[in-house]
Biopython code that builds the backbone (N, CA, C, O; Angstrom):
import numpy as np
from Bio.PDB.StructureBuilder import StructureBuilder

atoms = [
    (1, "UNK", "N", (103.432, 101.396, 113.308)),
    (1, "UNK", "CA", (104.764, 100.851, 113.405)),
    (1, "UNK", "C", (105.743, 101.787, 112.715)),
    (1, "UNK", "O", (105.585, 102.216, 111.573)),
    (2, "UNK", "N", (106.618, 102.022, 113.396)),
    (2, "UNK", "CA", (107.995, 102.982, 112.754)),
    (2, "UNK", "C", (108.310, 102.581, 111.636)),
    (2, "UNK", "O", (108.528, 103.508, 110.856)),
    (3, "UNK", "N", (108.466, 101.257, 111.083)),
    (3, "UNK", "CA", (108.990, 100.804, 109.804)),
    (3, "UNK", "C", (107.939, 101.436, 108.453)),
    (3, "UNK", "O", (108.348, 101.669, 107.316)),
    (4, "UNK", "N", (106.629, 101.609, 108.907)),
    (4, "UNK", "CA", (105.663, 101.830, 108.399)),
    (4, "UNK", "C", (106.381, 103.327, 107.693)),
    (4, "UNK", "O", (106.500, 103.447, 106.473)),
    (5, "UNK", "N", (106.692, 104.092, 108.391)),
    (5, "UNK", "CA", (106.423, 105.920, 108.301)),
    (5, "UNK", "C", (107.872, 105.786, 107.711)),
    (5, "UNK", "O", (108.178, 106.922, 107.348)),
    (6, "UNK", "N", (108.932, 104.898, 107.440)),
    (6, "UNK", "CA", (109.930, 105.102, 106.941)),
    (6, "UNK", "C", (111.249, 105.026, 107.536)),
    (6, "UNK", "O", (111.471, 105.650, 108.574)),
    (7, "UNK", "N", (112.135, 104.333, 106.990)),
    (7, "UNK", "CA", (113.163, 103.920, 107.901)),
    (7, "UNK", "C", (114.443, 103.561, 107.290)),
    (7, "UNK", "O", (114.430, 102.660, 106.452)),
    (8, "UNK", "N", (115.668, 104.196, 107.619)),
    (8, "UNK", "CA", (116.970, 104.174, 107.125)),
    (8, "UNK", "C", (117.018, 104.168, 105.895)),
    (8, "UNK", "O", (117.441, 103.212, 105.245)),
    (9, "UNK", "N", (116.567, 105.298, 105.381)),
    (9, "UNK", "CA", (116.359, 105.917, 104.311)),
    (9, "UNK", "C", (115.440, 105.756, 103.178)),
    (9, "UNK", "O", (115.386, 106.247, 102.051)),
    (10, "UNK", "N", (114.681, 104.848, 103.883)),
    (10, "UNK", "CA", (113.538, 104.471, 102.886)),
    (10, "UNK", "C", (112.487, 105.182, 103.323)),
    (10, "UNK", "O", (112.361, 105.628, 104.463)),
    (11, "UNK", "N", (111.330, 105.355, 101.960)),
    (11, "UNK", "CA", (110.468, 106.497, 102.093)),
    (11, "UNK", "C", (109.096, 105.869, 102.897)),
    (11, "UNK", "O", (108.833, 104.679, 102.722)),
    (12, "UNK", "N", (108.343, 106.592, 103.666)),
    (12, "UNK", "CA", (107.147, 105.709, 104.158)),
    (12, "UNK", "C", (106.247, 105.366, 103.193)),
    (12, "UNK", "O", (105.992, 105.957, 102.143)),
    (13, "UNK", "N", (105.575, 103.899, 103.842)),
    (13, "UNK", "CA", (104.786, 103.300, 102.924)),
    (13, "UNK", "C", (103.553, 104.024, 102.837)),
    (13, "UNK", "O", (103.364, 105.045, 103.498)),
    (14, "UNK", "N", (102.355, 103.343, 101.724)),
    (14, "UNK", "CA", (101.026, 103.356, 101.656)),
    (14, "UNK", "C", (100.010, 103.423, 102.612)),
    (14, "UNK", "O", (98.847, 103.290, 102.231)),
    (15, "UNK", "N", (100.313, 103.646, 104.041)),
    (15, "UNK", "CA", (99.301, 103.283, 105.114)),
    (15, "UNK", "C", (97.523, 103.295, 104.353)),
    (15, "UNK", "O", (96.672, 102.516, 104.782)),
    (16, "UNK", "N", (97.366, 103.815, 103.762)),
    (16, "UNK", "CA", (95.904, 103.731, 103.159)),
    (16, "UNK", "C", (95.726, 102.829, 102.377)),
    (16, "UNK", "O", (94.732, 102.142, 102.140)),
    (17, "UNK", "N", (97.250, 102.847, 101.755)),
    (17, "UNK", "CA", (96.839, 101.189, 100.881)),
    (17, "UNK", "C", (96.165, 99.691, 101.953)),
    (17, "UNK", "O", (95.151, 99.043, 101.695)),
    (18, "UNK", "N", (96.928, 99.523, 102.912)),
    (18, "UNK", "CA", (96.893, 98.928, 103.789)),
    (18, "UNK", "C", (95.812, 98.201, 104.296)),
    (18, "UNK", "O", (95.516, 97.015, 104.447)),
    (19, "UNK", "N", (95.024, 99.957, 104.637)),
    (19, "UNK", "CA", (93.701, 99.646, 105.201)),
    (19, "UNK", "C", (92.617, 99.633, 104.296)),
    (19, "UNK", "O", (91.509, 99.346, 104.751)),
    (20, "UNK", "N", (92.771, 99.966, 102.765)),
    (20, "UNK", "CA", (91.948, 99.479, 101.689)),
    (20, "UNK", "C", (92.061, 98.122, 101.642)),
    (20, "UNK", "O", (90.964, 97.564, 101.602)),
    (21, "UNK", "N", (93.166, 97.273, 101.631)),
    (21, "UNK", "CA", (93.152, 95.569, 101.507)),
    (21, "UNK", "C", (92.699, 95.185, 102.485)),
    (21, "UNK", "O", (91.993, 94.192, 102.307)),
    (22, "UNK", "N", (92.801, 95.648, 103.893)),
    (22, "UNK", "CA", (92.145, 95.346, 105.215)),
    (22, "UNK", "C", (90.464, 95.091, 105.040)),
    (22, "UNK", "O", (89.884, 94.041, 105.318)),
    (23, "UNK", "N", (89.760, 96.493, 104.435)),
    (23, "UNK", "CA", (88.613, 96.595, 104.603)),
    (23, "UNK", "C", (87.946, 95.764, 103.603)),
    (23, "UNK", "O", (86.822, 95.287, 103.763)),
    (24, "UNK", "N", (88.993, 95.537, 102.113)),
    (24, "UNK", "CA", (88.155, 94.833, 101.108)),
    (24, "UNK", "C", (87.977, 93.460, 101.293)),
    (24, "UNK", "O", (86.958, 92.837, 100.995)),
    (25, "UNK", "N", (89.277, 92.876, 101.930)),
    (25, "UNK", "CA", (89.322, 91.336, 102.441)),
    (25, "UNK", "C", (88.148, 91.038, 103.543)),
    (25, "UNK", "O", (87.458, 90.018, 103.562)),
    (26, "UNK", "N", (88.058, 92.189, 104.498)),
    (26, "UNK", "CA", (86.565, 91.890, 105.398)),
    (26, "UNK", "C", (85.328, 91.708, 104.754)),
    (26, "UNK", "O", (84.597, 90.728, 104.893)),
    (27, "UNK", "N", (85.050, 93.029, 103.797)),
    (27, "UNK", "CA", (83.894, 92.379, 103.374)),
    (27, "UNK", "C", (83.751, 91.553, 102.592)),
    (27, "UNK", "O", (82.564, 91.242, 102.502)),
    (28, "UNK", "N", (84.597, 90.836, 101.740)),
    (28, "UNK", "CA", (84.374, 89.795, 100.750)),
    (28, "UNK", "C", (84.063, 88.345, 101.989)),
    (28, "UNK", "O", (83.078, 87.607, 101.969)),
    (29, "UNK", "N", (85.326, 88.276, 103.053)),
    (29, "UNK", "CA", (84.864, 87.750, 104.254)),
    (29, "UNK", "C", (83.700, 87.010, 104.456)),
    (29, "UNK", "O", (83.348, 85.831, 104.482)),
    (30, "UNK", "N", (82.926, 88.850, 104.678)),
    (30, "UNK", "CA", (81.571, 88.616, 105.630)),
    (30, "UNK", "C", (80.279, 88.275, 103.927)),
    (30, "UNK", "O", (79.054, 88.151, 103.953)),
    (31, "UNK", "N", (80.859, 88.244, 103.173)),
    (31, "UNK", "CA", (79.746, 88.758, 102.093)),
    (31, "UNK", "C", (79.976, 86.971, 101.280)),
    (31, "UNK", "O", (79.340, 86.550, 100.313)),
    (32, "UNK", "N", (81.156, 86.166, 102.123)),
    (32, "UNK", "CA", (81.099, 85.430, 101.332)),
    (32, "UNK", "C", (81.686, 83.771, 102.403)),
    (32, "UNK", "O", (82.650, 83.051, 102.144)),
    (33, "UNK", "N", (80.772, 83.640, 103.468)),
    (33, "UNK", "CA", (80.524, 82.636, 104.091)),
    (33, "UNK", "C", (81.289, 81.180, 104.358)),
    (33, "UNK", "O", (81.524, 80.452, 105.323)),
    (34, "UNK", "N", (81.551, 81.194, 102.829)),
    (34, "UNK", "CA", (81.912, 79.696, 102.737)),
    (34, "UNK", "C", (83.399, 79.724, 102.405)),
    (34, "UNK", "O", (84.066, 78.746, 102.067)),
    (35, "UNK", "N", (83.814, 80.939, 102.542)),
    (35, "UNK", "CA", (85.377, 80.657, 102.869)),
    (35, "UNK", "C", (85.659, 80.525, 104.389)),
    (35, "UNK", "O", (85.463, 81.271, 105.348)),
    (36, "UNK", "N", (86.311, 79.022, 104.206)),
    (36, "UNK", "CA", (86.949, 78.862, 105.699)),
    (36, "UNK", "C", (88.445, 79.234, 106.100)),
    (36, "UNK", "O", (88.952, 79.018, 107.201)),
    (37, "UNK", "N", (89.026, 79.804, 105.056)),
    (37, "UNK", "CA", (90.585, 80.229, 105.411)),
    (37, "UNK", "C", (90.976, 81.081, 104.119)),
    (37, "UNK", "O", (90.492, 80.980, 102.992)),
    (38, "UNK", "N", (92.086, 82.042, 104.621)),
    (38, "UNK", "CA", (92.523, 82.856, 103.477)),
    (38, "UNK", "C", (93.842, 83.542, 103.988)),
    (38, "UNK", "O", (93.976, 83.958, 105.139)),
    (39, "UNK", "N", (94.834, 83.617, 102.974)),
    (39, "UNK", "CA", (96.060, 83.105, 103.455)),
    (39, "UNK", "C", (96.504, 84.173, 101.951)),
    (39, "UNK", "O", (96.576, 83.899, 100.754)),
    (40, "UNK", "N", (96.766, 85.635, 102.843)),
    (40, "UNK", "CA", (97.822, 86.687, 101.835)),
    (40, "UNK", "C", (99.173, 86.997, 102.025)),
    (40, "UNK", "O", (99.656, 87.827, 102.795)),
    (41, "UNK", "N", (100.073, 85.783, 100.764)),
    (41, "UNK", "CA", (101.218, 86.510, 101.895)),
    (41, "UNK", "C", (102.678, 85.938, 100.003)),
    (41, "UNK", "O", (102.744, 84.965, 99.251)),
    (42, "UNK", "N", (103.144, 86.730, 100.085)),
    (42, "UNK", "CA", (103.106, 88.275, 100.863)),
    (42, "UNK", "C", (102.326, 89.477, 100.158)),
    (42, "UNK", "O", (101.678, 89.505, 99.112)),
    (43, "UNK", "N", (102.529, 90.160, 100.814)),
    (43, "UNK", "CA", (101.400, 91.558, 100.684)),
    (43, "UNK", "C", (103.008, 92.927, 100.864)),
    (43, "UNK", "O", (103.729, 93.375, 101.756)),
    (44, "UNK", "N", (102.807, 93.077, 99.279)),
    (44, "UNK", "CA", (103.776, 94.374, 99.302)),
    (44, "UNK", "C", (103.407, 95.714, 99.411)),
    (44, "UNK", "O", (102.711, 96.124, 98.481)),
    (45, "UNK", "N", (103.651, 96.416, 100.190)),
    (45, "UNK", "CA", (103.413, 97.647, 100.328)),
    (45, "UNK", "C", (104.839, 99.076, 99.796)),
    (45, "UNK", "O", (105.979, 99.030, 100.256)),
    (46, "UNK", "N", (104.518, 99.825, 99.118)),
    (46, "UNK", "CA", (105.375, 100.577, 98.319)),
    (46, "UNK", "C", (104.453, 102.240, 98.761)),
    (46, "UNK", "O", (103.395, 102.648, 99.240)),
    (47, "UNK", "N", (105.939, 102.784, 98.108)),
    (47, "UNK", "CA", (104.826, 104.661, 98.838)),
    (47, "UNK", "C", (104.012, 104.846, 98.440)),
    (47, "UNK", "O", (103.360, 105.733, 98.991)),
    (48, "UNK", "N", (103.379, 104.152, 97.146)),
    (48, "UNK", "CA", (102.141, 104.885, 96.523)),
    (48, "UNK", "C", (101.340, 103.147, 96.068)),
    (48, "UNK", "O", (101.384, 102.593, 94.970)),
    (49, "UNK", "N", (100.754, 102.711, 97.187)),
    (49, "UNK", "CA", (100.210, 101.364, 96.893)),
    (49, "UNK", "C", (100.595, 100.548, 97.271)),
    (49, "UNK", "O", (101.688, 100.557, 97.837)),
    (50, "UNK", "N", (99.700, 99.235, 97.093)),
    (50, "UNK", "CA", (100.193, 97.669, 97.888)),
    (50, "UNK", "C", (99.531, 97.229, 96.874)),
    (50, "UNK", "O", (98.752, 97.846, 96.148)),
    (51, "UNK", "N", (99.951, 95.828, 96.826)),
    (51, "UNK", "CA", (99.600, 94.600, 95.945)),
    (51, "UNK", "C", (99.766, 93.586, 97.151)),
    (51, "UNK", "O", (100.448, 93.803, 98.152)),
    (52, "UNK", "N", (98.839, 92.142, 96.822)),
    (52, "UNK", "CA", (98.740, 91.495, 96.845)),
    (52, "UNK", "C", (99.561, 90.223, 96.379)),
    (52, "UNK", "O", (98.833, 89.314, 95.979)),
    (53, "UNK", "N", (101.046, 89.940, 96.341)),
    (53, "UNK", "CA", (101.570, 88.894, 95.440)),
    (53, "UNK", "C", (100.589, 87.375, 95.317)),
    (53, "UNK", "O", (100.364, 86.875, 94.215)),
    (54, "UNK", "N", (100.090, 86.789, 96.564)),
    (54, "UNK", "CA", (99.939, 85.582, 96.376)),
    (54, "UNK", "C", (98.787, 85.611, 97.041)),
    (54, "UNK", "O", (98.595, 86.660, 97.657)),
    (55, "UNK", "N", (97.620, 84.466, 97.145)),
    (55, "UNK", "CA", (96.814, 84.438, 98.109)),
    (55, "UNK", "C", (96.001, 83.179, 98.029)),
    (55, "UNK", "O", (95.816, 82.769, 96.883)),
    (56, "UNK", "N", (95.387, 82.360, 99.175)),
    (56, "UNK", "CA", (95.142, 81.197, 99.186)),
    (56, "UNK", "C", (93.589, 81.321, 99.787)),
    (56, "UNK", "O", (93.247, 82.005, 100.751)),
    (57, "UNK", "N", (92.899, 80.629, 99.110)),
    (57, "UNK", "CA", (91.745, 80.603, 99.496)),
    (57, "UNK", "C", (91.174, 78.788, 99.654)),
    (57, "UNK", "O", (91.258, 77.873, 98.836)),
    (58, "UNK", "N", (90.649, 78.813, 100.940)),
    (58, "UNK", "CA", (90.001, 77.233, 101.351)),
    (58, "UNK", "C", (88.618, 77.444, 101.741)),
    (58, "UNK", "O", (88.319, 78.031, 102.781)),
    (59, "UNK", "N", (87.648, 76.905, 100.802)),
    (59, "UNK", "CA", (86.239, 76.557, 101.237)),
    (59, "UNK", "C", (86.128, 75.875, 101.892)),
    (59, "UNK", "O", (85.000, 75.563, 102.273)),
]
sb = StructureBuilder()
sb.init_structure("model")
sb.init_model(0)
sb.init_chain("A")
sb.init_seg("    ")
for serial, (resi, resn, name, xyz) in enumerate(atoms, 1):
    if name == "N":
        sb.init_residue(resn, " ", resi, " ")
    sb.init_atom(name, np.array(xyz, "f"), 0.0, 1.0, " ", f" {name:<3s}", serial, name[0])
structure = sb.get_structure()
């Protein structure tokens, strides 16, 4: 996404951050069954990193 790489004068984000929270949220996911819902939001992304602000988890 264009907004991603930087836009009206803002610098592009973390794309690797991104796909580190992507890949870590899968395997906790798959490694951990008995979550039936999970709910990150919002999820800040900055040029050098992302955080996580909030996140909801339902067994």
């Amino acid at each position: 996404y264009k907004i991603l790489e930087g836009v009206r004068g803002k610098p592009p984000v973390d794309q690797e951050a991104i796909v580190r929270i992507l890949l870590k949220t899968s395997k906790m996911l798959m490694e951990c069954p008995e979550i039936k819902e999970l709910d990150m939001n919002p999820v800040l992304v900055y040029e050098k990193d992302a955080k996580i602000v909030d996140a909801r988890v339902i067994l």
